[in-house]
ZAVEX-434563 format. One record per residue: residue in three letters; chain; x, y, z of N, C-alpha, C in turn. Coordinates in steps of 0.2 Angstrom, whole numbers, plus 5000, padded with zeros to 4 digits. Example, Ala and Ser with C-alpha at 12.3 -4.5 7.8 and 13.67 -1.06 7.14 Angstrom:
// residues 2
+------+-------+------+------+------+------+------+------+------+------+------+
: rest : kette :  nxx :  nyy :  nzz : caxx : cayy : cazz :  cxx :  cyy :  czz :
+------+-------+------+------+------+------+------+------+------+------+------+
:  ALA :     A : 5066 : 4972 : 5039 : 5062 : 4978 : 5039 : 5066 : 4984 : 5039 :
:  SER :     A : 5064 : 4989 : 5035 : 5068 : 4995 : 5036 : 5064 : 5000 : 5039 :
+------+-------+------+------+------+------+------+------+------+------+------+
//
This chain:
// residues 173
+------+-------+------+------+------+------+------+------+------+------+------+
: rest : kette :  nxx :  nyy :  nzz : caxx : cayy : cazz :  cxx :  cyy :  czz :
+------+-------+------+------+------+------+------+------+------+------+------+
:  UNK :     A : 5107 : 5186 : 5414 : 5114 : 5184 : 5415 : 5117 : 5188 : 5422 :
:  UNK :     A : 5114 : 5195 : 5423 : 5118 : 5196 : 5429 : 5114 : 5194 : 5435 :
:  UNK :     A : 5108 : 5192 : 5436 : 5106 : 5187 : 5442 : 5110 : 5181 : 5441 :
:  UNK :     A : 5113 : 5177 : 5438 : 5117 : 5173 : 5439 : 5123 : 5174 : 5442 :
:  UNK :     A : 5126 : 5179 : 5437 : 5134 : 5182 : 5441 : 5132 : 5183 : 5450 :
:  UNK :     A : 5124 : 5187 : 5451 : 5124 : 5188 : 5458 : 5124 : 5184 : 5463 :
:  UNK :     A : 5120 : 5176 : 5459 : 5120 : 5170 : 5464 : 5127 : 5165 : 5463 :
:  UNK :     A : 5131 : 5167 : 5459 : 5136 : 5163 : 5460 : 5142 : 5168 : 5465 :
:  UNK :     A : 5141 : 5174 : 5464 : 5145 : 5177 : 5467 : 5141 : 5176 : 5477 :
:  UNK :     A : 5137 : 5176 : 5477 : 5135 : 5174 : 5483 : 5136 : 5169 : 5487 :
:  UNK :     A : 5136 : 5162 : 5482 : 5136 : 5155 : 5483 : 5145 : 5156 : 5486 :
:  UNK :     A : 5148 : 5160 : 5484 : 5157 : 5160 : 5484 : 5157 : 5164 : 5490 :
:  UNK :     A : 5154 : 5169 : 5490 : 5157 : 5172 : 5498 : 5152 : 5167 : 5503 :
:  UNK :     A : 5146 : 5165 : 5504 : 5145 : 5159 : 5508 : 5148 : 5154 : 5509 :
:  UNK :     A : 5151 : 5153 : 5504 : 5158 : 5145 : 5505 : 5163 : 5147 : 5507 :
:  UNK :     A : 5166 : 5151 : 5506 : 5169 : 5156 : 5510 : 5170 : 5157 : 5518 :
:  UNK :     A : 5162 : 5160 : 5519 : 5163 : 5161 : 5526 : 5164 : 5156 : 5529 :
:  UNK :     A : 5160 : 5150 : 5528 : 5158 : 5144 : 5532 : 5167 : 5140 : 5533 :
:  UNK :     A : 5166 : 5138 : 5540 : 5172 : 5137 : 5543 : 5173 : 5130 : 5541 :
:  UNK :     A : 5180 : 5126 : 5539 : 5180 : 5119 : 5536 : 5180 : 5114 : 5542 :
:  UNK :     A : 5177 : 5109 : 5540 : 5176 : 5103 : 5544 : 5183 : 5102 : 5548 :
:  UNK :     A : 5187 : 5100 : 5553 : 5193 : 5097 : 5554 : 5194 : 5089 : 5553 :
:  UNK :     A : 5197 : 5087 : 5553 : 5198 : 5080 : 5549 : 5206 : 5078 : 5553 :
:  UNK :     A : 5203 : 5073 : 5556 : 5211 : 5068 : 5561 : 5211 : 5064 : 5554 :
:  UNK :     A : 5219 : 5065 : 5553 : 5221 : 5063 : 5549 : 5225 : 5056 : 5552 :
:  UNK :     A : 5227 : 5051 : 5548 : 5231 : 5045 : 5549 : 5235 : 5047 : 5551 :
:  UNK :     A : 5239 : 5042 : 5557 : 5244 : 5041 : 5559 : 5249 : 5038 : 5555 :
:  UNK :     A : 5248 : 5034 : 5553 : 5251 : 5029 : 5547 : 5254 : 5033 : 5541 :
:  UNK :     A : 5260 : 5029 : 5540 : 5263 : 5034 : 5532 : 5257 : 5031 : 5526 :
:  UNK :     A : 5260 : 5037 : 5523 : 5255 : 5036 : 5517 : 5256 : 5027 : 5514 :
:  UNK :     A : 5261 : 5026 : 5513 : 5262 : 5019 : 5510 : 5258 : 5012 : 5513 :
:  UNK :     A : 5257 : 5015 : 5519 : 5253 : 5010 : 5524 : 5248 : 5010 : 5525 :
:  UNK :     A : 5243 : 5015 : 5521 : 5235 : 5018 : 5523 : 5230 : 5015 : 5515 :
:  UNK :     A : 5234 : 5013 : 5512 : 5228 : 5011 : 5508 : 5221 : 5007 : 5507 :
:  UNK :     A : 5215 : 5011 : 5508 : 5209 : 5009 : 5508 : 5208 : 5001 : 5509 :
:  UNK :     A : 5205 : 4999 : 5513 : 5205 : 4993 : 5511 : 5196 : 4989 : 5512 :
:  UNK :     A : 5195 : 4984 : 5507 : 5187 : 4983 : 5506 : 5184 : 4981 : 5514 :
:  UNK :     A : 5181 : 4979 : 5518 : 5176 : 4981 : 5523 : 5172 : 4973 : 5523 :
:  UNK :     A : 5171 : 4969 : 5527 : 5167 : 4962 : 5527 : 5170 : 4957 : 5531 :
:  UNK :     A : 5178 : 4957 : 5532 : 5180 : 4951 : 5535 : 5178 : 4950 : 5541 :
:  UNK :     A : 5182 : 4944 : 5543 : 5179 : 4940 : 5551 : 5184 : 4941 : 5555 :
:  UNK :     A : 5184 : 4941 : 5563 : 5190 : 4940 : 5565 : 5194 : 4935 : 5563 :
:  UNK :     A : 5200 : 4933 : 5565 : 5201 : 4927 : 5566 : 5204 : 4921 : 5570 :
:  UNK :     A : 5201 : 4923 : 5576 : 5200 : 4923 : 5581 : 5194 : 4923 : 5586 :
:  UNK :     A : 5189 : 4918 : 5590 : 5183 : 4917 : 5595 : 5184 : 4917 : 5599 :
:  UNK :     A : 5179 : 4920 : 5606 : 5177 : 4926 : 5604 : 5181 : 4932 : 5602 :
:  UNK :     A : 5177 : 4938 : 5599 : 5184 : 4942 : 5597 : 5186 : 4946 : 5603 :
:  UNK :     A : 5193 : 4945 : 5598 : 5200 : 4948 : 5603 : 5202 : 4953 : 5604 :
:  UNK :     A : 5206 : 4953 : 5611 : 5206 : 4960 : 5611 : 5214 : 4961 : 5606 :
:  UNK :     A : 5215 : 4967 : 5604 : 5220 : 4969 : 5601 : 5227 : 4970 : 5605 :
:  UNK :     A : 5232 : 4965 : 5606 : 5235 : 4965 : 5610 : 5243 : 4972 : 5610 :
:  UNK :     A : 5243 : 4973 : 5603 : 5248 : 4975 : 5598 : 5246 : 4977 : 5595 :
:  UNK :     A : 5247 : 4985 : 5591 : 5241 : 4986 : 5585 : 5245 : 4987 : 5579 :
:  UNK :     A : 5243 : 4990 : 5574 : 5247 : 4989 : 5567 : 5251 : 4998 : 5567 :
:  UNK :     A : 5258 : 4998 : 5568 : 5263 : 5002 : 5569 : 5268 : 5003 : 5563 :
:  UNK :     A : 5266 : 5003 : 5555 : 5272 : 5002 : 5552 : 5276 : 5008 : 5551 :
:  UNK :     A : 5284 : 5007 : 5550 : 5289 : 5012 : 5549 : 5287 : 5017 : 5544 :
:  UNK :     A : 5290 : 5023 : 5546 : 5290 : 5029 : 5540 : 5292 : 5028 : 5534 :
:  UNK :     A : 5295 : 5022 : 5533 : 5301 : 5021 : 5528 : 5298 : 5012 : 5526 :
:  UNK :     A : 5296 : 5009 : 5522 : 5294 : 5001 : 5520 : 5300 : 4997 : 5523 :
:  UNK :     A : 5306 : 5000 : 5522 : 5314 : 4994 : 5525 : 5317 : 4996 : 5533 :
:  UNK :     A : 5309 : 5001 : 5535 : 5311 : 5002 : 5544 : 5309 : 4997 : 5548 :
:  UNK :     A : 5314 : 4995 : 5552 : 5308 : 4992 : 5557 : 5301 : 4994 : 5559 :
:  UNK :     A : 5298 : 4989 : 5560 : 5289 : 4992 : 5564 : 5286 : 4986 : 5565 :
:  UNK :     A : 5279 : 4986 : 5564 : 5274 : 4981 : 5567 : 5269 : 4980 : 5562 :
:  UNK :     A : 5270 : 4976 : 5554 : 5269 : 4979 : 5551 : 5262 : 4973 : 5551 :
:  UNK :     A : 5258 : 4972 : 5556 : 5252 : 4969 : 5558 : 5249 : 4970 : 5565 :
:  UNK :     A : 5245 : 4966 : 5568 : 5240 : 4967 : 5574 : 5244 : 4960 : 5577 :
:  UNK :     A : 5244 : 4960 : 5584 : 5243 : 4955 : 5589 : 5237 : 4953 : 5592 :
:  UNK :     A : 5232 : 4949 : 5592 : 5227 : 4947 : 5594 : 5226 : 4941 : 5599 :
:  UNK :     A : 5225 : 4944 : 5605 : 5224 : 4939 : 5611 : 5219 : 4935 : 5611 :
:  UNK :     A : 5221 : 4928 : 5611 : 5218 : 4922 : 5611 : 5216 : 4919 : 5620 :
:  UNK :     A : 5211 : 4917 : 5620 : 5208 : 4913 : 5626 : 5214 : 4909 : 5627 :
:  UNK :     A : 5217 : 4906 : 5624 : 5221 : 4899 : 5626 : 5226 : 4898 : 5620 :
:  UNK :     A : 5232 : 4896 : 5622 : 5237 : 4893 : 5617 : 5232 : 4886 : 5614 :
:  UNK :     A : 5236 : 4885 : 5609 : 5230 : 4878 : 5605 : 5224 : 4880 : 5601 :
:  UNK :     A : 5220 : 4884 : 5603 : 5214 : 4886 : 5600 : 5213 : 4887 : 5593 :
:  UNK :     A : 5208 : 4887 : 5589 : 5208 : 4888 : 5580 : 5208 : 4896 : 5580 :
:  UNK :     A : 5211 : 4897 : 5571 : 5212 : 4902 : 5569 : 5210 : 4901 : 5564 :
:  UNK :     A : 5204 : 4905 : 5562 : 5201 : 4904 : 5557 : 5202 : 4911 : 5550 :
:  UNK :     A : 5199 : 4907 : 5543 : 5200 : 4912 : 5538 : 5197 : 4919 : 5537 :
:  UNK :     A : 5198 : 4923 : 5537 : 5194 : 4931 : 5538 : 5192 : 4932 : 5534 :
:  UNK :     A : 5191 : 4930 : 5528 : 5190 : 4928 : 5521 : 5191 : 4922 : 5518 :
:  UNK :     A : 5186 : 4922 : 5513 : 5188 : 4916 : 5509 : 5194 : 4916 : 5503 :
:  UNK :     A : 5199 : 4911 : 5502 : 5202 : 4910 : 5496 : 5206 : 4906 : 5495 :
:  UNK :     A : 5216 : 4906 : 5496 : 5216 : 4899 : 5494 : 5224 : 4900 : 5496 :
:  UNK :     A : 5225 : 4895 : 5500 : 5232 : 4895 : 5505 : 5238 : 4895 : 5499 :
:  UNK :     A : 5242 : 4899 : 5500 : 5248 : 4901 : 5496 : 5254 : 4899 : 5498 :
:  UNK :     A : 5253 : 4898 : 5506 : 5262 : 4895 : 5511 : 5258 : 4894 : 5516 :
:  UNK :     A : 5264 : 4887 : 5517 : 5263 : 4886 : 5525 : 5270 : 4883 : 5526 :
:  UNK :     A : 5272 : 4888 : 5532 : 5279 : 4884 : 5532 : 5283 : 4888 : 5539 :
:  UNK :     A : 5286 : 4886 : 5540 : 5294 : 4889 : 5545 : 5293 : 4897 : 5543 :
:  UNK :     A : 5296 : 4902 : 5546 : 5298 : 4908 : 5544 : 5304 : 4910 : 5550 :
:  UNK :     A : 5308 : 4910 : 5549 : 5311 : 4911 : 5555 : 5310 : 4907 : 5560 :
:  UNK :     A : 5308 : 4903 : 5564 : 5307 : 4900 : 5570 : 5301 : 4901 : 5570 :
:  UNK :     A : 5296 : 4900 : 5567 : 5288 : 4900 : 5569 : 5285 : 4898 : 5561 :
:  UNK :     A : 5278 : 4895 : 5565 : 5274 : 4893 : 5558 : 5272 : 4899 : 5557 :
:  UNK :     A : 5270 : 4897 : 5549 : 5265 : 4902 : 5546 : 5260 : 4900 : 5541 :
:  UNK :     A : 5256 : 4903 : 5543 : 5249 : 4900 : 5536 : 5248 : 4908 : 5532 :
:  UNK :     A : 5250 : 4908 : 5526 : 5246 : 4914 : 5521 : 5240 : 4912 : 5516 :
:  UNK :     A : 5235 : 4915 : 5517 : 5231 : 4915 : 5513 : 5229 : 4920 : 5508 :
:  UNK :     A : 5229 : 4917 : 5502 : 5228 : 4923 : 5496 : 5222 : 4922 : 5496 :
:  UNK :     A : 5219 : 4929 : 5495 : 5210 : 4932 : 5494 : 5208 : 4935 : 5488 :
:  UNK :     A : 5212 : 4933 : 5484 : 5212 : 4939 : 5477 : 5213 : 4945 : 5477 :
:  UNK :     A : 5214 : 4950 : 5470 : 5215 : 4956 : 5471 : 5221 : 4956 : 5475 :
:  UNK :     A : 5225 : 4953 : 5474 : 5234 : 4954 : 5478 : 5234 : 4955 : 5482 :
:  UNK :     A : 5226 : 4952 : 5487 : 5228 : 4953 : 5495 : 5229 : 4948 : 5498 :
:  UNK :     A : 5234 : 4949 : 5504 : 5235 : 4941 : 5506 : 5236 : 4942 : 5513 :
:  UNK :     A : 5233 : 4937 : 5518 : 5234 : 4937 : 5526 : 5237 : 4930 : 5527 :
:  UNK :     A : 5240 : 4931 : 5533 : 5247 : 4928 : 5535 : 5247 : 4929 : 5541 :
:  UNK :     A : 5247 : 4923 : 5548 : 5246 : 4923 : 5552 : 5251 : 4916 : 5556 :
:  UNK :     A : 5254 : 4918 : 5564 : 5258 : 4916 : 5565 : 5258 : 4916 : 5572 :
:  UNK :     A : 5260 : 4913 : 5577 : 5262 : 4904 : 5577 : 5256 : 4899 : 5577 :
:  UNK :     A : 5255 : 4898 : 5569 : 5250 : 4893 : 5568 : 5253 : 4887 : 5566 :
:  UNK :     A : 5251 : 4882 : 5568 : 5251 : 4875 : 5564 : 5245 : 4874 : 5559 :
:  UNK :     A : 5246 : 4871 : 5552 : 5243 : 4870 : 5549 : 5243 : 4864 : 5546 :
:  UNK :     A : 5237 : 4861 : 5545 : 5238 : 4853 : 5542 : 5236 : 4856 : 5533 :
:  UNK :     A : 5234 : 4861 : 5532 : 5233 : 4863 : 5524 : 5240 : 4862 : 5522 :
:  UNK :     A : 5238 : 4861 : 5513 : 5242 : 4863 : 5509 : 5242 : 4868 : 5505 :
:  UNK :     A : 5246 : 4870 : 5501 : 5249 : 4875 : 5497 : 5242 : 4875 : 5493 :
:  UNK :     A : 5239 : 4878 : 5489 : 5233 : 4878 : 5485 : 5227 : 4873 : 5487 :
:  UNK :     A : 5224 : 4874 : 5493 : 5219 : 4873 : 5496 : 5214 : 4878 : 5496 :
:  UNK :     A : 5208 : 4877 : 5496 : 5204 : 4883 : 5496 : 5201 : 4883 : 5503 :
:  UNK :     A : 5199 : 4888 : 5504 : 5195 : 4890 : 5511 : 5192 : 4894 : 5511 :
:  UNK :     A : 5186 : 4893 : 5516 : 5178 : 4897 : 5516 : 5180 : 4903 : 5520 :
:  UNK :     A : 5179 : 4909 : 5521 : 5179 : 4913 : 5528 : 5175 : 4910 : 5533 :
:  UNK :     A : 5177 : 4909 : 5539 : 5178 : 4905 : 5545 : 5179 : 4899 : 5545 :
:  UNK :     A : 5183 : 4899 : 5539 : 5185 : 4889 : 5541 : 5191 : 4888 : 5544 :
:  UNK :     A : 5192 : 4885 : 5550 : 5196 : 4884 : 5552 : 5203 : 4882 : 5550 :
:  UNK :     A : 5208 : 4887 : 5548 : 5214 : 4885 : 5545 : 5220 : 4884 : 5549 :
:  UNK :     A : 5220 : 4885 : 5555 : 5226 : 4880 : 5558 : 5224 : 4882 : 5567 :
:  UNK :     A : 5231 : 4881 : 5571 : 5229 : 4879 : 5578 : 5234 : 4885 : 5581 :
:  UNK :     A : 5233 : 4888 : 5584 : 5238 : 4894 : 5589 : 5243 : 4891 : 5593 :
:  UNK :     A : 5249 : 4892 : 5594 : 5254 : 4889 : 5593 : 5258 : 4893 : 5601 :
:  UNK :     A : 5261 : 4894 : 5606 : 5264 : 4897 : 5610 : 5269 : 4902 : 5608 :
:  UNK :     A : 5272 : 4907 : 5611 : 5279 : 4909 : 5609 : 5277 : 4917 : 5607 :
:  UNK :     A : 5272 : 4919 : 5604 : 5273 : 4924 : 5601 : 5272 : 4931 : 5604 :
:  UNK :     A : 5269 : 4931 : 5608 : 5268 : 4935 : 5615 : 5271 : 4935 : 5620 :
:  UNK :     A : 5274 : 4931 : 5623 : 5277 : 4928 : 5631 : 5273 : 4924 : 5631 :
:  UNK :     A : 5271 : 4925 : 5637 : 5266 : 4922 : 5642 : 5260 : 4923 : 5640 :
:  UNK :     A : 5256 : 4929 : 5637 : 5249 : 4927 : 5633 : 5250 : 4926 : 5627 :
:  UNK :     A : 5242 : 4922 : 5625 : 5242 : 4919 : 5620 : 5241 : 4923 : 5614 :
:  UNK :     A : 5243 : 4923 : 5610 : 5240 : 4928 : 5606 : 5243 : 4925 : 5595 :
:  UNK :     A : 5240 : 4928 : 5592 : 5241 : 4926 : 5585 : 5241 : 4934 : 5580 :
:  UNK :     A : 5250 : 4934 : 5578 : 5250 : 4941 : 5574 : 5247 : 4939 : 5565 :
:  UNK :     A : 5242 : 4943 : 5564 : 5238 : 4945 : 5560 : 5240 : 4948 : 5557 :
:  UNK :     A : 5244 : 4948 : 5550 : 5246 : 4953 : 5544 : 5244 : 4952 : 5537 :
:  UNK :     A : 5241 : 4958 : 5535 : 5238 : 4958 : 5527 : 5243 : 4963 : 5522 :
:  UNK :     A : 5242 : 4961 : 5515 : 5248 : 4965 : 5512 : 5242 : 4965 : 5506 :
:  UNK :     A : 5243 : 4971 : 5502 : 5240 : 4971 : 5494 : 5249 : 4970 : 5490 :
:  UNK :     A : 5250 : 4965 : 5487 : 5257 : 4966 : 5483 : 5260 : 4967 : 5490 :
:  UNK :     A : 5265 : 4970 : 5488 : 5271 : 4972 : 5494 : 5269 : 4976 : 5500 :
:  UNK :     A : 5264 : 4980 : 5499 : 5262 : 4986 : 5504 : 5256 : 4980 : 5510 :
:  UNK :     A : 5261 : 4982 : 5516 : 5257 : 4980 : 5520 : 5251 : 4987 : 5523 :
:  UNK :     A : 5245 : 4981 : 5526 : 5239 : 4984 : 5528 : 5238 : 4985 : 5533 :
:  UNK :     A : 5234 : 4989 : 5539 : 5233 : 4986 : 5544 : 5225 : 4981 : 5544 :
:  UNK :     A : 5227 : 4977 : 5546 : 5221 : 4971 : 5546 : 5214 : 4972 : 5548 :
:  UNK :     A : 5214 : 4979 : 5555 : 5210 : 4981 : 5557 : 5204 : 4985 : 5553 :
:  UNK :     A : 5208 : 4986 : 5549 : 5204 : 4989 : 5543 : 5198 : 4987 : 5537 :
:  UNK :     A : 5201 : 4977 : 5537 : 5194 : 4976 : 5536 : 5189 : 4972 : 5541 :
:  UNK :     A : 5190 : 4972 : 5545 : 5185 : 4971 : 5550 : 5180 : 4979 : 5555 :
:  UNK :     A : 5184 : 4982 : 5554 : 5181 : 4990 : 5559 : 5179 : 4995 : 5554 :
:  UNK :     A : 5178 : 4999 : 5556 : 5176 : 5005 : 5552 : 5183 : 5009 : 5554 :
:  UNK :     A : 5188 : 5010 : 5553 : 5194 : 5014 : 5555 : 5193 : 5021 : 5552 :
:  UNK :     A : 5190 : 5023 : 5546 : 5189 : 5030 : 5546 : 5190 : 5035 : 5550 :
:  UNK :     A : 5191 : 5041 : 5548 : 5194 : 5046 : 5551 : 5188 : 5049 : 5555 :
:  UNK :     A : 5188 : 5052 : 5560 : 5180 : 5058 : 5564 : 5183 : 5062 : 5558 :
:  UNK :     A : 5176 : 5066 : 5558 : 5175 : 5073 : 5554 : 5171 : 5078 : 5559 :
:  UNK :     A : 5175 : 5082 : 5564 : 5171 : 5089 : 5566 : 5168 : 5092 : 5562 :
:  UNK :     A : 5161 : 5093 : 5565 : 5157 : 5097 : 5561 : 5157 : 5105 : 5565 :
:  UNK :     A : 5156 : 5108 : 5561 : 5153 : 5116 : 5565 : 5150 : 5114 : 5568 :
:  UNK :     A : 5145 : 5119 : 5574 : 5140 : 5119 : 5579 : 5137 : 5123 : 5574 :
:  UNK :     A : 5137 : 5129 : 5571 : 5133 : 5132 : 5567 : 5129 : 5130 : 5562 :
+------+-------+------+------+------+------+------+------+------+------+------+
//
């Protein structure tokens, strides 16, 4: 018994001494950072550069950017699914189209100024082409804003296409 007591009391002051990893923490409010599963495609050829990134409020009723901007080669061009599943809206929002596609598990991506010739309960493959890039949403470059929501809470989109995890500093020791 007390060779136990002396390696666990050992085990404790060695854990102890050892200095803890540092960890960069999200910038993103807690409400905006939940995990998201890893696999999709852009949607967008070839991939784009990030023109906008995902900026959302401290607060869900603040203003912010509560998706990515994504530079397209050319106004007109296809925007494809990032995922497969099954078209929920297509319609005006404001002054601009939109196509949202539901991918199950309450997640849904919503992408804008597209024109889409689908309908409302249409299925779709990941990279099937679901509508055409539209002018207006950038100025002058082209580009298609890209937003993912689980339920209410928006994602940032980057999240399942990148590895966005945090670095973890290790000791030199």
């Amino acid at each position: 018994m007390r060779a136990f007591v002396m390696a666990a009391l050992l085990l404790l002051t060695t854990a102890a001494a050892a200095p803890a990893p540092f960890v960069l923490a999200p910038a993103s409010p807690a409400w905006a950072t939940t995990a998201a599963p890893a696999g999709w495609s852009w949607p967008l050829a070839p991939r784009p550069a990030v023109l906008r990134p995902f900026d959302p409020p401290d607060k869900p009723w603040l203003s912010g950017h509560r998706g990515v901007d994504l530079g397209s080669a050319s106004d007109g061009g296809p925007v494809t699914a990032p995922e497969s599943g099954t078209v929920s809206f297509v319609g005006v929002v404001v002054d601009r189209p939109v196509i949202t596609i539901d991918h199950g598990n309450g997640l849904r991506s919503s992408f804008e100024p597209v024109r889409s010739t689908l309908r409302k309960g249409a299925s779709v493959a990941k990279g099937a082409v679901v509508g055409t890039l539209l002018a207006g949403h950038c100025g002058s470059s082209p580009c298609v804003h890209w937003g993912v929501r689980r339920g209410e809470q928006y994602l940032n989109p980057l999240s399942f296409i990148l590895d966005l995890r945090p670095s973890v500093l290790l000791p030199l020791n």
